[in-house]
VEXDREN-2710 file (C-alpha; in Angstrom, 1 decimal):
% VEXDREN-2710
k/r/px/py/pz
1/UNK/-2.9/11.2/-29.1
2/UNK/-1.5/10.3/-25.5
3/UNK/-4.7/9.4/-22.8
4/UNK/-3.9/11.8/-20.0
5/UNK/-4.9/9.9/-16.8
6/UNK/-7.3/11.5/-14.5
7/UNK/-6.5/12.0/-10.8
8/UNK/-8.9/9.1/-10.4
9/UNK/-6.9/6.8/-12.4
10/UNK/-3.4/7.2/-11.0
11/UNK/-5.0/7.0/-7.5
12/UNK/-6.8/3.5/-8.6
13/UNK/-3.0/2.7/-10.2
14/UNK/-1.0/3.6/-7.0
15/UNK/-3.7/1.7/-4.9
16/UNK/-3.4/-1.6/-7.0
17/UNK/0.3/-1.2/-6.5
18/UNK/0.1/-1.0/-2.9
19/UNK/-2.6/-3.9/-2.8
20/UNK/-0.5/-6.3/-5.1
21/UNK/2.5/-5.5/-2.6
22/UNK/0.3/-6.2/0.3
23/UNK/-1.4/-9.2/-1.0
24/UNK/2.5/-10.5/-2.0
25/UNK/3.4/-10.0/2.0
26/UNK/0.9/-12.0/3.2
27/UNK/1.4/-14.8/1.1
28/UNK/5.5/-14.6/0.9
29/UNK/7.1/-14.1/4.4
30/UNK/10.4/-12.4/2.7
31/UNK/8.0/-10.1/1.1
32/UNK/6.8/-8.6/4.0
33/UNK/9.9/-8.6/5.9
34/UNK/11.1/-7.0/3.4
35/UNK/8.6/-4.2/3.4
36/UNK/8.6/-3.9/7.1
37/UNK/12.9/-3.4/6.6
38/UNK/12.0/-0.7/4.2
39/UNK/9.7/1.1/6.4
40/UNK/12.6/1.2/9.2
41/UNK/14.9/2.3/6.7
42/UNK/12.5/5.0/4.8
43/UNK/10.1/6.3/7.9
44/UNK/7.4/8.3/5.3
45/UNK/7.4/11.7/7.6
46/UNK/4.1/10.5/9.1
47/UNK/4.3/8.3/11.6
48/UNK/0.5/7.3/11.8
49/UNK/0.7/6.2/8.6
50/UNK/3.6/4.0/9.1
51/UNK/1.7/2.6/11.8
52/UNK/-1.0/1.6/9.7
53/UNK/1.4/-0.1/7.1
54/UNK/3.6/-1.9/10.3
55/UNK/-0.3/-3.1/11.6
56/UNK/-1.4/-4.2/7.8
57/UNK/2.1/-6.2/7.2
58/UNK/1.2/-8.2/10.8
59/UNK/-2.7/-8.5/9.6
60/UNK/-3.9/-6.2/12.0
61/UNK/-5.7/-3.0/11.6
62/UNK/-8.4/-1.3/9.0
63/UNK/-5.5/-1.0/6.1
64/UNK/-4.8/-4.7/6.1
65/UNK/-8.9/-5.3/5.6
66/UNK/-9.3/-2.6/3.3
67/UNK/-6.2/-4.1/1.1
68/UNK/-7.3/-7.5/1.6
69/UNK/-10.6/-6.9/-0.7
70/UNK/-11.4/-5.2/-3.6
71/UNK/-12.9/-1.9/-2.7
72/UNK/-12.7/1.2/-5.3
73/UNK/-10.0/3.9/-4.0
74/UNK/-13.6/5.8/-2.8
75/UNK/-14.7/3.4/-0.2
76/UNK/-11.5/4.5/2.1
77/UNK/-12.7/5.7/5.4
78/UNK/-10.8/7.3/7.8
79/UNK/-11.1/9.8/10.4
80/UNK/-7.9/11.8/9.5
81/UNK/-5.8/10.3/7.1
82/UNK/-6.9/10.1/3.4
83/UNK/-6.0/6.8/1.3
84/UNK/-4.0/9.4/-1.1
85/UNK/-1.1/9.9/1.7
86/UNK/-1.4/6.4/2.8
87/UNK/-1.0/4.4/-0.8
88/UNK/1.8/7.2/-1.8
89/UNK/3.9/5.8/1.5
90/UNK/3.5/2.1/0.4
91/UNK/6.8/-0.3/1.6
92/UNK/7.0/-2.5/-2.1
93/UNK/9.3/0.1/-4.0
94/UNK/10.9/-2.8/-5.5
95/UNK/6.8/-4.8/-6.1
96/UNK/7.7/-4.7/-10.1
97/UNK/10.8/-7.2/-9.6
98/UNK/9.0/-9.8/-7.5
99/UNK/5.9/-10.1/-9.7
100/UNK/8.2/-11.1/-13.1
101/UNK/7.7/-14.4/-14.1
END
């Protein structure tokens, strides 16, 4: 039988995504121009939250400390945007293809 994943679980999923993409910016330059080409290209419909990704690819803000550690999904704290809209918006579509060895 098939292990259904919680809401829990695909959250933790979808935020290791966005954190291996993150981390993959910050330490390749095409990475996160990249990502930063995609959010021109693919605005998410919520502007503050494609601030917060533009801030975290240039090291600056609370998303880019928050992706830089290893803090549960939980630990998010925001006055009005939940980590749920945030991760769901993240700029690596393509994070799969640069991580093969």
């Amino acid at each position: 039988m098939l292990h259904m994943q919680t809401v829990e679980e695909r959250l933790e999923r979808q935020l290791g995504t966005a954190r291996q993409g993150f981390r993959l910016a910050r330490s390749r330059p095409e990475v996160r121009d990249t990502a930063l080409a995609w959010l021109e290209r693919h605005p998410s419909g919520r502007p503050e939250v494609d601030v917060l990704w533009r801030r975290a690819l240039q090291n600056e803000g609370p998303l880019s400390t928050f992706l830089a550690g290893d803090e549960r999904f939980d630990a998010w704290v925001h006055e009005t945007l939940p980590l749920r809209c945030i991760v769901a918006s993240h700029p690596f579509p393509d994070v799969w293809r640069w991580t093969l060895p």
